[in-house]
N, C-alpha and C positions, 0 to 999 in steps of 0.2 A: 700567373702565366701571362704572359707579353700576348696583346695582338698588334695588327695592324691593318690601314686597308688594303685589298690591293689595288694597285697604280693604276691597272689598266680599267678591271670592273667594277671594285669600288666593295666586292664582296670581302666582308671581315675574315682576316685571315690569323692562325693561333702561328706559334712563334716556330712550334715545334712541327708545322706541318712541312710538307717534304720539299715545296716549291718557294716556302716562305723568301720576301716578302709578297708571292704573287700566289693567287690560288689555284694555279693549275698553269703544265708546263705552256696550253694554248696562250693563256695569256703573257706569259714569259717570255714567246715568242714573238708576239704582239709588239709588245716593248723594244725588244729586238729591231724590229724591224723599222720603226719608228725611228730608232739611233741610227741604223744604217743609210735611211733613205731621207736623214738630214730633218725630219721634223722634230728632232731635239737638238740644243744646239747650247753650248757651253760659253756665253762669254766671258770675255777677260782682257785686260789691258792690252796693250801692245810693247812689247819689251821688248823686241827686237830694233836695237839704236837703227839700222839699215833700213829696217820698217818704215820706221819713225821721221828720217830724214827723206826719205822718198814720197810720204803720205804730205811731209809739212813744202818740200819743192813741187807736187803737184798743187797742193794748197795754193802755193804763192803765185803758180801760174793762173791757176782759176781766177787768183784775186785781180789781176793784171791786164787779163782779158776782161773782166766785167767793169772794170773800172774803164775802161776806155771805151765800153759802151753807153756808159752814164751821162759821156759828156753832149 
């Protein structure tokens, strides 16, 4: 039989219990809530080309501006 811990408490949990992988719905919640209010957070690349070309024109402006403070 499978366990696991759970995420939230850390208490061993069996595969087949009912809230698996969490040991109770309290902590499931927990969890929950944590995704919602952004303290988990998924990265990942930027694959949007629009993205991409707007992050690399603000780049270049940054670059333009600090360079003419150098001198």
């Amino acid at each position: 039989m499978r366990a696991l811990r759970c995420p939230t408490c850390r208490v061993l949990v069996l595969q087949t219990a009912e809230d698996f992988p969490f040991c109770s719905n309290r902590c499931r919640v927990i969890d929950l809530g944590k995704w919602a209010s952004g303290g988990y957070v998924i990265s990942t690349k930027i694959n949007d080309p629009e993205m991409l070309e707007s992050l690399a024109d603000e780049q270049s402006q940054d670059d333009g501006d600090s360079s003419s403070h150098k001198q």
